[in-house]
C-alpha positions in Angstrom: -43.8 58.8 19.4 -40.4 58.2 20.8 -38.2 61.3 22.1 -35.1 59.4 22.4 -32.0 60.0 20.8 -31.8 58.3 17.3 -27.7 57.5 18.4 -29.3 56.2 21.4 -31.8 54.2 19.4 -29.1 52.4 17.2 -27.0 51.7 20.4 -29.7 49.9 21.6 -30.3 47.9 18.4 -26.9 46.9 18.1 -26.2 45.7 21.6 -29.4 43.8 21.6 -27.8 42.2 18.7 -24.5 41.6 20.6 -22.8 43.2 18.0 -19.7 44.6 18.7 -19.0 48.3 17.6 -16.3 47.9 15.3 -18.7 45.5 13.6 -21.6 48.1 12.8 -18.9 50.8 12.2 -17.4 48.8 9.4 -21.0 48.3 7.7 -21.7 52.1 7.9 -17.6 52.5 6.4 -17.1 54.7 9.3 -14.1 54.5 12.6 -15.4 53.1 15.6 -14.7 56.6 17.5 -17.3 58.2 15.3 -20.2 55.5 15.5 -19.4 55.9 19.4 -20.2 59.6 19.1 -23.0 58.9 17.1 -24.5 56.5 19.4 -23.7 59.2 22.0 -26.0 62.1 20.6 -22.6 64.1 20.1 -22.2 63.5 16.1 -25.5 64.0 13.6 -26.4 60.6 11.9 -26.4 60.5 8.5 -29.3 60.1 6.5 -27.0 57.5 3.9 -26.6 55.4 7.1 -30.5 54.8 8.0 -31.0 51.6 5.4 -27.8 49.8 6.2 -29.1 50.2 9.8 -32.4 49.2 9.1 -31.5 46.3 7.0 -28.6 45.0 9.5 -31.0 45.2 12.6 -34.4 44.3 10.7 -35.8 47.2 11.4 -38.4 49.5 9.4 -36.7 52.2 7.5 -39.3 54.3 7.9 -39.3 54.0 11.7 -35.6 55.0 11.3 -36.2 57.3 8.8 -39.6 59.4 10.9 -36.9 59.9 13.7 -34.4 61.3 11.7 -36.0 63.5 9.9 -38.8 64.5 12.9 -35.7 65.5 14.8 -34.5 67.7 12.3 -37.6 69.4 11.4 -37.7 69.9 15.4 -34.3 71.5 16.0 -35.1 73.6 12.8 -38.6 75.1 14.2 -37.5 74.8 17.8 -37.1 78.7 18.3 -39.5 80.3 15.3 -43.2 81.8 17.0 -45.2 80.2 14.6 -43.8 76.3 14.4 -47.7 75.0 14.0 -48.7 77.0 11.2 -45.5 76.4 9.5 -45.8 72.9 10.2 -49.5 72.9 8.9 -48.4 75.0 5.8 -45.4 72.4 5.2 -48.4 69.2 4.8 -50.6 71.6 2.3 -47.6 72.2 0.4 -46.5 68.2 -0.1 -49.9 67.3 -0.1 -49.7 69.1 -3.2 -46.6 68.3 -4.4 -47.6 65.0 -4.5 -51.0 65.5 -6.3 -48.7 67.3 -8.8 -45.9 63.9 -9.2 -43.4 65.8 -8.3 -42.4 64.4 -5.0 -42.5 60.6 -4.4 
């Protein structure tokens, strides 16, 4: 799995697309000043944001989507003793979730 900055990620997308910034900042309806900071690691990307980038680059949501989310879970767990069982505890529980229909 990748360990790169998502910002990083969607940097790399767009200028493989030679697109400018103002460009992708317009399509996510945000200033160019905050997609910079985004791309820099310096301003959380927003979850809203992951299909319009995924759909303007042609890239898999859920790539963008695993990243985003991973990295969250990551930063949350970073500092608690038992981040293994809890992450083991957290698959039971959707696992049954989603026997149940209640998660998607």
């Amino acid at each position: 799995m990748q360990t790169e900055n998502l910002g990083d990620f969607i940097r790399q997308l767009r200028e493989q697309a030679k697109m400018p910034l103002r460009k992708l900042a317009a399509l996510l309806d945000i200033d160019q000043s905050t997609l910079s900071k985004l791309e820099r690691g310096e301003r959380p990307v927003s979850r809203q944001m992951l299909p319009i980038i995924a759909e303007t680059f042609k890239v898999d949501e859920k790539e963008l989507v695993v990243r985003f989310l991973s990295k969250q879970l990551a930063y949350q767990l970073a500092d608690e003793k038992y981040a293994k069982d809890i992450l083991i505890a957290a698959e039971v529980e959707i696992k049954y979730l989603t026997k149940q229909n209640k998660v998607k």
